[in-house]
C-alpha positions as CSV (number, residue, x, y, z in Angstrom):
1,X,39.9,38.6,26.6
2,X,37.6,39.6,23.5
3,X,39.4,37.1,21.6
4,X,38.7,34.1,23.7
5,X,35.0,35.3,24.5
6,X,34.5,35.8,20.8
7,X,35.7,32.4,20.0
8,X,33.8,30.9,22.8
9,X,30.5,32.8,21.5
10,X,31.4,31.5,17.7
11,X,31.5,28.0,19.1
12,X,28.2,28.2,20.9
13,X,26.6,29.5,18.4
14,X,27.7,27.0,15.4
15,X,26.9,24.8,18.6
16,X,23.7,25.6,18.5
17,X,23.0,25.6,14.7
18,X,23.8,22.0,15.0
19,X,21.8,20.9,17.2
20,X,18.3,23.3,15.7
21,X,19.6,21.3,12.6
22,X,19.3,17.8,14.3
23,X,15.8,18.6,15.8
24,X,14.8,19.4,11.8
25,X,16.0,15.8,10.4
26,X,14.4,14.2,14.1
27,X,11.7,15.8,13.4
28,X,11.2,15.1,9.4
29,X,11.7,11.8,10.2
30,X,9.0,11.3,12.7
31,X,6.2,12.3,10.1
32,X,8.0,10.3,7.2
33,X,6.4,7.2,5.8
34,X,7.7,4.3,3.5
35,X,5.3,2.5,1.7
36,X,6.0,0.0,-1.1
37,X,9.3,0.9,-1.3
38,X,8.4,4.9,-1.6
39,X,9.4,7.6,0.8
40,X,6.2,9.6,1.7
41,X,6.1,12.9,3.2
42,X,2.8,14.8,4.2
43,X,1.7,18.0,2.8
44,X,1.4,19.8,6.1
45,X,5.4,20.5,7.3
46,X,6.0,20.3,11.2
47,X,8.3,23.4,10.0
48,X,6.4,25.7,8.3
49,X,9.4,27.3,7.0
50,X,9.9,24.1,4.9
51,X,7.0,24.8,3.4
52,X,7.2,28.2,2.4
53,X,9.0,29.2,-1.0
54,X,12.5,30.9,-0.8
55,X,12.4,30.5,3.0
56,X,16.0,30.0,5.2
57,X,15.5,26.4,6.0
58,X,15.7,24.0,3.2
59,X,15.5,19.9,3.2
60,X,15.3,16.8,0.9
61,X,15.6,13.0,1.2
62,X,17.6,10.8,-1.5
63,X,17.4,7.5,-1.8
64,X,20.3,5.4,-3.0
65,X,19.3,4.2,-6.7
66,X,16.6,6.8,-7.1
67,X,18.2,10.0,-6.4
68,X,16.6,12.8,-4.4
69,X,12.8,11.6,-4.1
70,X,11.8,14.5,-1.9
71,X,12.6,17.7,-1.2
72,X,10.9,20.9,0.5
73,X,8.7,23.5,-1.4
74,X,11.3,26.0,-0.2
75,X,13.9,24.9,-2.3
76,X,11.1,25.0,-5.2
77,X,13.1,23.6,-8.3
78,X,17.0,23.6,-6.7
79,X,18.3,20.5,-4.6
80,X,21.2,20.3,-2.4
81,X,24.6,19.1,-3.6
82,X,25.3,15.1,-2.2
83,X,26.6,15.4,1.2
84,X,29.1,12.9,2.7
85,X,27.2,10.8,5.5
86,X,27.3,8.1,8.3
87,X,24.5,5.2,8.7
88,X,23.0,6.5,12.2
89,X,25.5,9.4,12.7
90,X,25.0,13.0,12.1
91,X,27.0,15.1,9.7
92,X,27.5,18.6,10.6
93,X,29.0,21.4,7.8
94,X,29.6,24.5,9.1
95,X,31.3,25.6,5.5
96,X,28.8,24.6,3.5
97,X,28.2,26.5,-0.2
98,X,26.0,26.1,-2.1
99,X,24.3,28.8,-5.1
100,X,22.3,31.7,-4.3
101,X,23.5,31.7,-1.0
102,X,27.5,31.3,0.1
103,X,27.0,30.9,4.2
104,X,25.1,28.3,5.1
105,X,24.8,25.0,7.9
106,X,24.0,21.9,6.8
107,X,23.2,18.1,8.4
108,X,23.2,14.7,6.8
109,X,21.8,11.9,8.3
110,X,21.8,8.6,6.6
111,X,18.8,6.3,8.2
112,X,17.7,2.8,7.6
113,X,14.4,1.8,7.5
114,X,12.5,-1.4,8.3
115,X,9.9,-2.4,6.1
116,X,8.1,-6.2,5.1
117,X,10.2,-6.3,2.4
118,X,13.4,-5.3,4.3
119,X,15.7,-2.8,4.9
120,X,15.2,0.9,2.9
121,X,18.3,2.8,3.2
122,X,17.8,6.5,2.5
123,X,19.6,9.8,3.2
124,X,17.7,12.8,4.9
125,X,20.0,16.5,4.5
126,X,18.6,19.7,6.4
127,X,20.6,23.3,5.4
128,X,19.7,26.5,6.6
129,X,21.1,30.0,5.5
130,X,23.9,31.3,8.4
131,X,22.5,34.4,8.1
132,X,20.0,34.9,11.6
133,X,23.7,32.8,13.1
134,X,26.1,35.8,11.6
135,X,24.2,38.6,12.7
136,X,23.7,37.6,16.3
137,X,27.5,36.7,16.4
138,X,28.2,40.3,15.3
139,X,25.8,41.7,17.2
140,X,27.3,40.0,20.2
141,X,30.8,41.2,18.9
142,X,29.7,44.8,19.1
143,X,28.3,44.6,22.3
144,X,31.9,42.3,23.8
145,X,33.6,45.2,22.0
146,X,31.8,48.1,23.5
147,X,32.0,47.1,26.8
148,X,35.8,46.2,26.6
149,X,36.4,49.0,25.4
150,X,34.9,51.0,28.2
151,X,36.2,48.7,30.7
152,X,39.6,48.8,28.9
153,X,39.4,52.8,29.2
154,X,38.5,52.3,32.5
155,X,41.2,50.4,33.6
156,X,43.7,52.6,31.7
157,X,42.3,55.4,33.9
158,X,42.8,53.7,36.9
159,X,46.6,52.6,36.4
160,X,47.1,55.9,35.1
161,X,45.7,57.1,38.6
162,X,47.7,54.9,40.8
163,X,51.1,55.5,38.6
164,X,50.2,59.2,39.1
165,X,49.7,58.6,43.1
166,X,52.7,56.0,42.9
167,X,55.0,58.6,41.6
168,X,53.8,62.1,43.3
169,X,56.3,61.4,46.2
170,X,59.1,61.2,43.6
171,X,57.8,64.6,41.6
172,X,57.7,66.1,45.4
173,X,61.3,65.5,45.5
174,X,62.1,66.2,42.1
175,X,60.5,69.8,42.7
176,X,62.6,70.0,46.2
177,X,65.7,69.8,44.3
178,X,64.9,72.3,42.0
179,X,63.7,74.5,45.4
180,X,66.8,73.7,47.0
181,X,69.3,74.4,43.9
182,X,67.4,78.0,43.4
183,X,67.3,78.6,47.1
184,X,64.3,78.7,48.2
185,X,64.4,75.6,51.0
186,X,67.3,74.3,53.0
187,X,66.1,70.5,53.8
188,X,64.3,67.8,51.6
189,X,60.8,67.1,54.0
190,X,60.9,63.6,55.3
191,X,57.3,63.1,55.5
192,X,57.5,60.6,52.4
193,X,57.0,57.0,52.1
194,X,59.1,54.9,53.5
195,X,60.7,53.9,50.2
196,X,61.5,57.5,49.9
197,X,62.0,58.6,52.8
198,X,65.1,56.9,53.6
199,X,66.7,58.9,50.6
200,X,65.7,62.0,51.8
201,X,66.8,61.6,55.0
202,X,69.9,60.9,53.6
203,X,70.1,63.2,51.9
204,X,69.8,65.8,54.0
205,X,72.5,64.1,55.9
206,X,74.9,64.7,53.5
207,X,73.8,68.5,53.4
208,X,73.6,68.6,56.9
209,X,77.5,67.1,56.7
210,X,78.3,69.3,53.7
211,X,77.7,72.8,55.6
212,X,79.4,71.4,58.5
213,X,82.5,70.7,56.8
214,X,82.7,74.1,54.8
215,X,82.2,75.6,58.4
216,X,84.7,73.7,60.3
217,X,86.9,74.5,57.2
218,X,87.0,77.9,57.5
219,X,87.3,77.6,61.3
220,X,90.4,75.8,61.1
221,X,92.0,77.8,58.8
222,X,90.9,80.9,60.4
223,X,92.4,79.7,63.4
224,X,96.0,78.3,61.2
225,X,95.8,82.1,60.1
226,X,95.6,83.5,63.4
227,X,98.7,80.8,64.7
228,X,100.8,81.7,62.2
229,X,100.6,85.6,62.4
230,X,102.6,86.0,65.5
231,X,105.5,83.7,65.0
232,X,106.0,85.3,61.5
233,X,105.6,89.2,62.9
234,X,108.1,87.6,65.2
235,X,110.7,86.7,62.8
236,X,110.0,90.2,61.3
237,X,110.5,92.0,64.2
238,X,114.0,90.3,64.7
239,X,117.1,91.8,64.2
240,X,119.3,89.9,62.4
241,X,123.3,89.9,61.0
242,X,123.8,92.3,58.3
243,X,124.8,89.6,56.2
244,X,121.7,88.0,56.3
245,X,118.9,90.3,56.9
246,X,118.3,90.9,53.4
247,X,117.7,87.4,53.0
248,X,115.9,86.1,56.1
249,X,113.2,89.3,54.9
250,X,113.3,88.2,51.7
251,X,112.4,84.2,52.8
252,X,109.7,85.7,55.2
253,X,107.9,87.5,52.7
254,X,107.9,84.4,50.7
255,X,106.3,82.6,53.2
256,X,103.8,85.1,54.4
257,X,102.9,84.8,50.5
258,X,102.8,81.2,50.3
259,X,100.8,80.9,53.2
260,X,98.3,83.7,52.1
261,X,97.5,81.4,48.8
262,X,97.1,78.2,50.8
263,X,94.3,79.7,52.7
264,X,92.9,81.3,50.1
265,X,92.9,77.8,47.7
266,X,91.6,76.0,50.9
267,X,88.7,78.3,52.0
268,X,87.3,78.4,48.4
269,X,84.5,76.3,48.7
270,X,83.4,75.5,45.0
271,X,81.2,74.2,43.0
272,X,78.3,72.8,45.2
273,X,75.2,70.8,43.9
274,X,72.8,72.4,46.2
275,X,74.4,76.0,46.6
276,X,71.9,78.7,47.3
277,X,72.2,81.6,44.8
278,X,73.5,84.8,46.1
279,X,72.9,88.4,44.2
280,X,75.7,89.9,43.5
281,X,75.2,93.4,42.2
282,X,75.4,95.0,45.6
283,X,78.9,93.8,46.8
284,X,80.2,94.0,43.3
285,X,79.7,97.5,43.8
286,X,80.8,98.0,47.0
287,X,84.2,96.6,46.2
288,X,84.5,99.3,42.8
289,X,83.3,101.6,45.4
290,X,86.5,100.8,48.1
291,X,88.6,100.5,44.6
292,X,87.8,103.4,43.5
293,X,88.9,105.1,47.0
294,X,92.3,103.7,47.3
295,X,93.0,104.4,43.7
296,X,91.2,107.8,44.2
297,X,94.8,109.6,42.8
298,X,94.2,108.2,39.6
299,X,90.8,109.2,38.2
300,X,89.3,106.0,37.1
301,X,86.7,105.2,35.0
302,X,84.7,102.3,35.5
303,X,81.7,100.9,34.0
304,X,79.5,98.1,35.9
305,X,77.1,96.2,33.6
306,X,75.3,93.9,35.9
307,X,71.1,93.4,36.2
308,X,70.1,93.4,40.0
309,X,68.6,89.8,39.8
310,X,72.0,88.6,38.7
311,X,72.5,85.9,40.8
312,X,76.1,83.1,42.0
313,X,75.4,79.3,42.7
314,X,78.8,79.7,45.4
315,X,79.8,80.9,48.3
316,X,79.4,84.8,48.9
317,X,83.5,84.8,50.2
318,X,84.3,82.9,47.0
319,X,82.8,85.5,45.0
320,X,83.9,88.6,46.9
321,X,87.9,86.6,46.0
322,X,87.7,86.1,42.7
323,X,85.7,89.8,41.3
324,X,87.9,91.6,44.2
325,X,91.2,90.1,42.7
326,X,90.5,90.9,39.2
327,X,89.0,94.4,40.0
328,X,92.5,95.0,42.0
329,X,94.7,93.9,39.3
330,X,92.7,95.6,36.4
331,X,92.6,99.1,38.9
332,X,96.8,98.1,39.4
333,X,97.3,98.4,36.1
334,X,94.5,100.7,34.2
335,X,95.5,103.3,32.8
336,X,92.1,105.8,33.5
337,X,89.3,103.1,32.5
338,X,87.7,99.9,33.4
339,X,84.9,97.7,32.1
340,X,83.3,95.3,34.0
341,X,80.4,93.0,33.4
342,X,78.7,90.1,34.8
343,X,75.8,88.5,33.4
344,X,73.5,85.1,33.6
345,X,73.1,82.6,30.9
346,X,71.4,79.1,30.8
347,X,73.6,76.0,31.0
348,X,73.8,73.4,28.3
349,X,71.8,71.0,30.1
350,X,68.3,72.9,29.9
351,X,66.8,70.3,32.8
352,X,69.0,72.5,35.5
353,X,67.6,75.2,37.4
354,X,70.8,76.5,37.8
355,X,72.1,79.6,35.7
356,X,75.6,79.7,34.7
357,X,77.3,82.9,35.6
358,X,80.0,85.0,33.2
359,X,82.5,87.7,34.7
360,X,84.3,90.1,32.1
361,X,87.2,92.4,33.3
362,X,88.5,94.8,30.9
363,X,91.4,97.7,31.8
364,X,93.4,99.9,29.3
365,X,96.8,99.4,31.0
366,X,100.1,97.7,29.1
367,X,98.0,94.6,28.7
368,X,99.8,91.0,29.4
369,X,102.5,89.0,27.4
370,X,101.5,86.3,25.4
371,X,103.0,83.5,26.7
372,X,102.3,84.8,30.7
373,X,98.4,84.4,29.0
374,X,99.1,80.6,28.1
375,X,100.9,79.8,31.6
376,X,98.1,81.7,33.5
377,X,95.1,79.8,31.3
378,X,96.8,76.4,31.3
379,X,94.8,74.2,33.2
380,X,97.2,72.0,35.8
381,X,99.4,74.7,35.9
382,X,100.7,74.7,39.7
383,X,100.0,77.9,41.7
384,X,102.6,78.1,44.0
385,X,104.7,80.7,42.3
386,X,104.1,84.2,41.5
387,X,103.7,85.7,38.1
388,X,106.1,88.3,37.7
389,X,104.1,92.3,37.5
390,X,100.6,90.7,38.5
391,X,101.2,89.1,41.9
392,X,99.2,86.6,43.1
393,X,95.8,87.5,42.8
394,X,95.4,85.9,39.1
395,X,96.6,82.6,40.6
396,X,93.8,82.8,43.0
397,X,91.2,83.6,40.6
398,X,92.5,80.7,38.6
399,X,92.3,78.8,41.5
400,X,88.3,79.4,42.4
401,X,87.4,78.9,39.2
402,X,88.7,75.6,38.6
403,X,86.9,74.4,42.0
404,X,84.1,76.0,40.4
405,X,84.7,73.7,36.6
406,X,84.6,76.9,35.0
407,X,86.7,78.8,32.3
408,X,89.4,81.6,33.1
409,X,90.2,83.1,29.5
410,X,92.7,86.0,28.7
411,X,92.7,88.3,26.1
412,X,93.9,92.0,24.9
413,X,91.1,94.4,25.2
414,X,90.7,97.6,22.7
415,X,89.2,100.9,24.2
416,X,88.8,104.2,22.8
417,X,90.9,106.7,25.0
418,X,90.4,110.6,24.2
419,X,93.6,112.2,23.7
420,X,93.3,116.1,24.8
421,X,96.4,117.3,23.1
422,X,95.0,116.5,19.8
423,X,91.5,116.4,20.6
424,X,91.9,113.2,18.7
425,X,90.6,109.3,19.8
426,X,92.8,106.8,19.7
427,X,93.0,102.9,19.9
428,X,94.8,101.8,22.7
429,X,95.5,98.1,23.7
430,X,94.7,96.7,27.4
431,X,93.8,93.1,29.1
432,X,90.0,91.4,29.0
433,X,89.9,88.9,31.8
434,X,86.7,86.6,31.3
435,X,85.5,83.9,33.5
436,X,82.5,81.4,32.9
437,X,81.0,79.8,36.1
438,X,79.1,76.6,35.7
């Protein structure tokens, strides 16, 4: 926009320096006189600026043959240079130079003039310095260029206020997800615009579907548990050939214990996208507490590292599975101490308001064989079988912890056990179980 209106303003001005320049030669030419074969021009000017010495307006008249036979006082002893010309037709030069002055306008006019003795061709040129053209083209450029710029500003301020309004609905539900993944709301509002609405009614469909199907889950499988505990106490409770009592106990146990995974893998709810975040300190302690009671005879030791604001993006019975098998196998197999803490670090992707979560289980029993450490860690590994000496608690662990993409690692643990005989500490060996919740 300043571009064209500057170009229009350029051509109206050289517009009108063309035509200021025409009125000069009409107006010369009305008060010049011929007269035996002489160009005469009066003293007094109908310009005065003609007639004043270094002035901005400047004229002469050149006759073919004769060269210039007039010019005005204001170009005292200078003349300017032969301009190209038409008979009857004016000649405008908007880059006209000539010295002492590099800007200037300049009209030719080439007239023909009837006298007794004929025809008196002569030439009339009219310049004038640019100068009073230049500054009120820049001082119109200033004026274009301060008002587009505060109407430029302006309009920048104004899409900048309806992007903002445009986009508050999406911030809203950019903040409700963050609200929703930390817990503090249930539902996305669906008092948006109707382009937004429809996704956050949707969404809170598929939340609405989410907790449903968790819930009818656990109900079925509650009630599969409850179906299947009388006919196996039943085939317990049987009496069966000597010859194959043994064995009909032995498949029943098997069962009892495939069946107890099953429900276990298929009540573990995983990792959720809008889970709300439970703390865990309190019933992390409560099962040490009950571990510490049925292992009373043994005189453990154990150490809980955990801050009260610790906090698990899961399922409370998901969590009370995985720390209440690792507790039990570590209390199994301890021999007097065990180390266990749980802490919250910040993901990898630092836009999440999630917290990842990391669970370390340390005893200072007979530790675990290498290679049982490879199968256990393995990811794909199928969970269907026990491993022999740790029953199947690990295989549950490793279980919720791949629903929730995490890492299940296994190491050997060093502690520092007193020995009383010799009053001496020694270095003794056990397993570190650590898992890493995403």
């Amino acid at each position: 926009m300043g571009l064209a209106l500057n170009r229009a303003f350029e051509r109206s001005v050289l517009s009108n320096a063309e035509d200021n320049l025409r009125n000069q030669i009409l107006l010369l030419i009305a008060n010049i006189e011929v007269v035996d074969g002489k160009v005469e021009v009066p003293g007094a000017l109908p310009e005065p600026r003609l007639g004043q010495m270094d002035s901005s307006l400047f004229a002469q008249v050149t006759v073919k043959g004769q060269g210039v036979v007039w010019r005005s006082p204001s170009l005292l002893d200078r003349q300017l240079p032969k301009l190209p010309n038409g008979l009857g037709e004016f000649t405008f030069f908007h880059e006209f130079e000539w010295p002492r002055q590099d800007a200037s306008y300049a009209t030719s006019l080439g007239v023909t003039w009837e006298t007794e003795q004929g025809d008196f061709p002569f030439v009339v040129q009219v310049a004038e310095y640019s100068e009073f053209y230049t500054k009120r083209l820049s001082r119109y450029q200033r004026q274009v260029g301060l008002w587009l710029l505060v109407f430029g500003g302006a309009l920048i301020a104004l899409l900048l206020a309806l992007l903002s309004w445009a986009l508050k609905p999406l911030r809203r539900v950019t903040q409700q997800v963050g609200e929703i993944e930390e817990g503090f709301r249930q539902r996305f509002d669906e008092n948006y615009p109707l382009e937004v609405s429809r996704l956050t009614q949707n969404l809170n469909q598929l939340l609405n579907f989410d907790e449903q199907r968790i819930t009818r889950q656990k109900e079925v499988l509650g009630n599969l548990a409850h179906s299947l505990k009388t006919p196996i106490a039943v085939l317990n409770g049987l009496r069966y050939t000597a010859d194959i009592d043994e064995e009909a106990k032995r498949q029943i146990a098997t069962m009892q214990t495939i069946i107890d995974y099953q429900l276990h893998s298929a009540s573990t709810v995983g990792r959720r996208r809008f889970a709300k975040p439970i703390e865990i300190k309190a019933p992390t302690e409560q099962i040490i507490n009950t571990l510490q009671k049925l292992h009373a005879d043994k005189n453990i030791n154990c150490q809980l590292s955990i801050q009260p604001d610790t906090v698990f993006y899961g399922d409370l019975g998901d969590w009370m599975e995985l720390c209440g098998n690792l507790l039990d196998n570590a209390f199994k197999w301890t021999e007097s101490n065990v180390r266990v803490t749980v802490e919250n670090s910040r993901l990898a992707d630092k836009e999440s308001h999630r917290q990842a979560l990391t669970l370390i289980v340390e005893d200072d029993g007979i530790g675990i064989d290498n290679s049982l450490k490879e199968t256990i860690s393995a990811r794909g590994v199928r969970l269907d079988s026990q491993t022999p000496g740790h029953g199947l608690g690990l295989h549950i662990v490793k279980g919720i912890v791949e629903a929730y993409n995490g890492n299940f690692i296994i190491e050997d643990a060093d502690f520092d056990v007193d020995n009383r005989q010799s009053n001496r500490t020694r270095l003794r060996t056990g397993a570190r179980f650590t898992v890493k919740l995403n």
